[in-house]
C-alpha positions, 0 to 999 in steps of 0.5 A, a space after each residue: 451526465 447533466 449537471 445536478 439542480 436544486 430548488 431553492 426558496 427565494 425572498 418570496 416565499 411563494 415561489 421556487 426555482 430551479 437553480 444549477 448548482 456545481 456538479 457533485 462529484 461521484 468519486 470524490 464523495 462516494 469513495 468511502 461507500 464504494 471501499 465499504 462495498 467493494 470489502 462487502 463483495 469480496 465476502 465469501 458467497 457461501 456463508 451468509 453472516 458475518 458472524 460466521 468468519 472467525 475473526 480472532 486467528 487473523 489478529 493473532 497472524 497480524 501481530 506475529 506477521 508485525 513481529 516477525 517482519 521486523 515492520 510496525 503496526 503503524 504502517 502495516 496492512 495485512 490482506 487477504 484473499 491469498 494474492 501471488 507475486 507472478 507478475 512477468 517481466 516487462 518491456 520498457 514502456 509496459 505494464 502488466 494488468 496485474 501489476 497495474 491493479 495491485 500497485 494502483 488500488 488504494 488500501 483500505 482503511 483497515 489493519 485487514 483489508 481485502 485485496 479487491 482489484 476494482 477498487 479506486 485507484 491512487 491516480 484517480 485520487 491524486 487526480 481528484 486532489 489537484 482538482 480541488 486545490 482552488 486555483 487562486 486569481 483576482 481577474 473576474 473573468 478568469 475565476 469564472 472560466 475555472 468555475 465553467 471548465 471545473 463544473 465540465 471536468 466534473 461532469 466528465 469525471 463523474 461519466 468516467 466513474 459511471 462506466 468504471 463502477 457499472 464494470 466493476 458491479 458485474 465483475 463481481 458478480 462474476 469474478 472471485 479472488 481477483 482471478 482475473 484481476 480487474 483490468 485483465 478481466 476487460 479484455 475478456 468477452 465478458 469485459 470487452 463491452 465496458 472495456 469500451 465504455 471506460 475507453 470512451 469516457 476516459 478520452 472525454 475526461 482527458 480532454 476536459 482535464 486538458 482544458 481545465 489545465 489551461 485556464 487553471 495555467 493562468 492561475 496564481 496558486 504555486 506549483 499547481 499548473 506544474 502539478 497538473 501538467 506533470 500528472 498529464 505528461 503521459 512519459 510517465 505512464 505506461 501501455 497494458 501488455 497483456 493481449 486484448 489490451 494494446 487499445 487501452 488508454 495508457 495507465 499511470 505507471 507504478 515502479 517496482 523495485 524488484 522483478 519476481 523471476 529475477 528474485 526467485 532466481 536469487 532465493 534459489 542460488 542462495 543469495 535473496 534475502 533471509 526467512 522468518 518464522 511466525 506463529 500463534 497459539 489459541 490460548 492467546 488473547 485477541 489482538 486489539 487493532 486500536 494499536 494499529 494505523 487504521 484503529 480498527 479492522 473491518 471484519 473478514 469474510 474468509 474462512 481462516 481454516 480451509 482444506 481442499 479436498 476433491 477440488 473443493 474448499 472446506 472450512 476446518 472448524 476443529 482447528 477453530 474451537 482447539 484449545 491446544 492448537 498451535 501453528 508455526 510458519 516458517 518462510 525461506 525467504 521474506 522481502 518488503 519490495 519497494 512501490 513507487 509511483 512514477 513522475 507523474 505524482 509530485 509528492 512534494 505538492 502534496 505536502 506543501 499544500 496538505 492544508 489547501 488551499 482546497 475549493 469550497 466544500 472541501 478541508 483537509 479532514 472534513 468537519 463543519 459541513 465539509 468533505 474530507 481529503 484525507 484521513 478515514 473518510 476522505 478520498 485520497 487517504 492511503 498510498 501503498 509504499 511496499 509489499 512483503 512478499 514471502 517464499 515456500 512457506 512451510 507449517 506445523 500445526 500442533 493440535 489436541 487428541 481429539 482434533 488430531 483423530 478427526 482431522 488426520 484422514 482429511 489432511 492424507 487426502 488433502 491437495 491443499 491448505 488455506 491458513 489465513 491469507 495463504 495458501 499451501 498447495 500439494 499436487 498429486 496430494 499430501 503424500 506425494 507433496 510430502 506432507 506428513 501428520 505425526 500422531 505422537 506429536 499430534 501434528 501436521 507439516 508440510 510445504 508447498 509445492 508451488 514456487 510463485 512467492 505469496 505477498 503478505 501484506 503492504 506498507 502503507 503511507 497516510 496522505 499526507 500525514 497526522 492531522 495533529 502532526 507537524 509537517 514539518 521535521 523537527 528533532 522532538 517528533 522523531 520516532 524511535 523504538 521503546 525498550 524494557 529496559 534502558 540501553 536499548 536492550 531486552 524486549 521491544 515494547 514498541 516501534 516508531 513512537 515519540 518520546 513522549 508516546 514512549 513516557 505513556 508506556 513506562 519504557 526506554 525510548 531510543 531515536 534511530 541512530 544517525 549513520 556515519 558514511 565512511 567515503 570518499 567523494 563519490 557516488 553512494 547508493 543507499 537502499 531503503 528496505 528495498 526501495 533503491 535510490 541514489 545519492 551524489 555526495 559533492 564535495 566538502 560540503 556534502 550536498 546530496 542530490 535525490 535522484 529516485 526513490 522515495 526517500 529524501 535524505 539530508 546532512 546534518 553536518 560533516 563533523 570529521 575529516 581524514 587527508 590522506 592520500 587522493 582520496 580525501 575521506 570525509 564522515 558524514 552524519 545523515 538523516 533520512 525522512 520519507 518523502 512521502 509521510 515526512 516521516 524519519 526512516 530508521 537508518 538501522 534498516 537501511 542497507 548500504 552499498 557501492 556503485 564502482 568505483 565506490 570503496 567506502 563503508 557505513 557504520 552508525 555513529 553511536 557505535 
């Protein structure tokens, strides 16, 4: 792709010329209209308004899904179309596709937000931050090869979107709820061809991010030469396993903290996590979602009520105008699965450098003329932390008289049931499935028969925190849950908010409690909502050492002290913060274990 020109007025009114400008880049700016447009095509193509979609049920199944799940507003999406966890287990070095596209696709900037595999990807937007970290030098000559090999890696980056964005275009046109998914959809016929396409322009921006590191090397800007050679390093990245893909450049890797068979497994024998039940009623008022992390939600373009007859999904809008309806959903068992991006993302470069330097054109949240990093409408907003994933759902939905009687023959002759994002599955039909719909009751139940564990919804991390927020940890920002009454005790009114959001509220603010670890001198491995990572307890002192994870966990100070015997037990009071929002982690979530020959045990210091 050529560079861009514009033509410009000179001192001579009379004439023009036509001068290079620094190229523009098309992902950089464009990736706010490319996550507007990608919500847009996930629209169901059978309806043609907006209007057409009942909005309100999916607020009322986000503030249930929030209050069940034990999570908050401020760090939970919901989305939808109905996405299963079946990804296979993998060799070291590999990567499924549909792994790869769910964990890498950055979310969108709604409470809501529809799953689209084509979406941007959280690599390319680190990728394009790093490249816009200004390379700081006083030598002339250096400053101008960066200019030179910048304008290059944006030409190439800009021809590597050009041939992403034409894929994704006829994907979907042809591909509905991401079946397959995007990168699985490349290696079928239809995708080969620009599956080609995106290989070859993927190996000109390679090697022009190759040259741009090794002037950008000679640069005075802390961190940013090891950044960009950590991002490079490609230990940390993985190969596509499915077939047809084995040629495909290798893909940033993205950990899971669990594997879906071996979690089924242990949902079956008894020893996975707990259940949890949901549920809504129409009478309910609407949710407002300007009590969410995104202040909004886009508006959703699925049937929230669907039924399966004959093959074919139907909209069920007697459900929609009852008055008397009312819904449950009860999970056998719900897990928030951690997601982490491998090596090749130093989030501590992020943080350090959140508010630049940053090239020019660009801010950290936009204004005066310039374009934003982060927030709404910036290109590196978003990271997935975590996905709650739920097993064999099962429902009843109580109704009024009247919707009983119309819908009863529909729900015997029913395969299937869409609430919302999820999907109930009943081979061979409701009957054989065991579904059952009880006139005196007025009432539907049933479960699927399918055993692939549903994800809900994501933990999401805003990049790199609050425009007003210290980034720095201090006690008068922690976050804490606002009760009803004092003592922490009655109804929750809110989670994660500060004193002072807590005094706005009229409620009773409670800081996470401090956690005591009763242990001897060794290993300890803490668990945060899934997200395992291990910490070495050395001496005295208690210097931690963060091996893995997100979490960055620090001693307030060791304030007790036990001699006896060989083991010389020590008491420490903790804090954690999120590596990646610098954001305190409620201990009382966290969930503590040993490593042999661990013999020690956790208890909050406030009991």
């Amino acid at each position: 792709m050529s560079k861009l020109s514009v033509t410009t007025l000179t001192k001579d009114a009379n004439k023009t010329a036509d001068a290079p400008d620094a190229p523009v880049s098309l992902f950089r700016t464009g990736a706010r209209s490319r996550s507007l447009a990608r919500s847009a095509q996930a629209a169901d193509s059978r309806v043609l308004a907006a209007g057409d979609f009942d909005q309100k049920p999916w607020g009322l199944l986000y503030r249930a899904l929030v209050n069940s799940l034990g999570t908050s507003p401020s760090n939970f999406q919901l989305i939808y179309p109905f996405t299963t966890w079946t990804w296979p287990t993998q060799s070291a070095g590999f990567i499924s596709a549909a792994q790869y596209d769910f964990c890498s696709v950055t979310p969108q900037w709604s409470a809501v937000g529809a799953f689209v595999s084509s979406g941007d990807r959280i690599n390319q937007a680190y990728r394009a931050f790093l490249d816009v970290i200004l390379a700081a030098t006083d030598d002339p000559k250096l400053r101008e090869e960066i200019r030179v090999s910048g304008e290059a890696l944006t030409n190439a980056a800009n021809d590597y979107t050009v041939a992403v964005n034409q894929a994704s275009t006829i994907y979907g046109d042809q591909v509905k709820d991401n079946k397959p998914t995007f990168t699985e959809w490349l290696a079928t016929p239809q995708g080969r061809g620009y599956s080609i396409k995106i290989d070859a322009a993927y190996t000109r921006l390679s090697q022009a991010q190759i040259n741009y590191n090794v002037v950008v090397a000679k640069a005075n800007t802390p961190g940013l030469a090891d950044a960009q050679a950590q991002f490079a390093n490609t230990d940390f990245y993985s190969r596509l396993s499915d077939p047809g893909l084995s040629k495909f450049p290798l893909v940033p890797y993205f950990q899971v903290s669990q594997n879906a068979a071996a979690w089924v497994d242990a949902v079956k024998a008894g020893s996975g996590p707990g259940g949890a039940t949901m549920g809504f009623t129409n009478r309910e008022a609407s949710y407002d979602y300007s009590k969410t992390w995104a202040g909004t939600s886009l508006s959703i373009s699925q049937f929230f009520w669907e039924v399966q007859v004959k093959g074919s999904w139907e909209r069920v809008t007697e459900f929609e105008t009852d008055n008397e309806l009312e819904v449950s959903l009860e999970f056998e068992a719900i897990d928030l699965i951690g997601i982490t991006p491998s090596d090749w993302y130093n989030g501590s470069f992020v943080r350090s450098h959140a508010t630049g330097p940053f090239t020019r054109g660009y801010s950290a949240y936009g204004g005066d003329g310039t374009q934003a990093v982060f927030g709404k409408t910036g290109f590196f907003n978003l990271l997935k932390t975590g996905m709650y994933v739920g097993y064999k759902p099962n429902f009843t939905i109580r109704v009024s008289k009247a919707t009983f009687s119309r819908f009863q023959q529909t729900f015997k002759a029913a395969t299937g049931l869409r609430i919302g994002p999820f999907t109930f599955s009943a081979q061979g039909g409701s009957v054989q499935a065991g579904w059952t719909a009880n006139e005196a009751g007025q009432s539907f139940t049933g479960t699927t028969t399918s055993d692939a564990p549903l994800i809900l919804g994501v933990s999401i991390a805003q990049m790199p925190a609050d425009p007003d927020a210290n980034l720095e940890l201090t006690a008068t920002e922690q976050l804490g849950n606002v009760y009803r009454f004092e003592g922490g005790e009655g109804d929750i009114i809110a989670r994660n908010v500060s004193e002072r959001e807590a005094e706005g509220l009229g409620g009773y603010w409670h800081a996470p409690a401090e956690v005591a670890i009763v242990t001897p001198l060794r290993n300890v491995r803490i668990t945060e909502q899934g997200a395992p990572f291990t910490a070495v307890i050395n001496g005295p002192d208690a210097e931690i050492q963060v091996l893995g994870g997100v979490t960055h966990v620090s001693v307030l100070r060791p304030y007790n002290l036990i001699n006896g015997g060989p083991d010389h037990v020590h008491y420490y009071r903790i804090r954690a913060i999120n590596a990646l929002t610098h954001q305190p982690v409620d201990l009382q979530n966290m969930r503590f274990g040993g490593i042999a020959p661990f013999t020690g045990a956790a208890r909050f210091a406030d009991q």
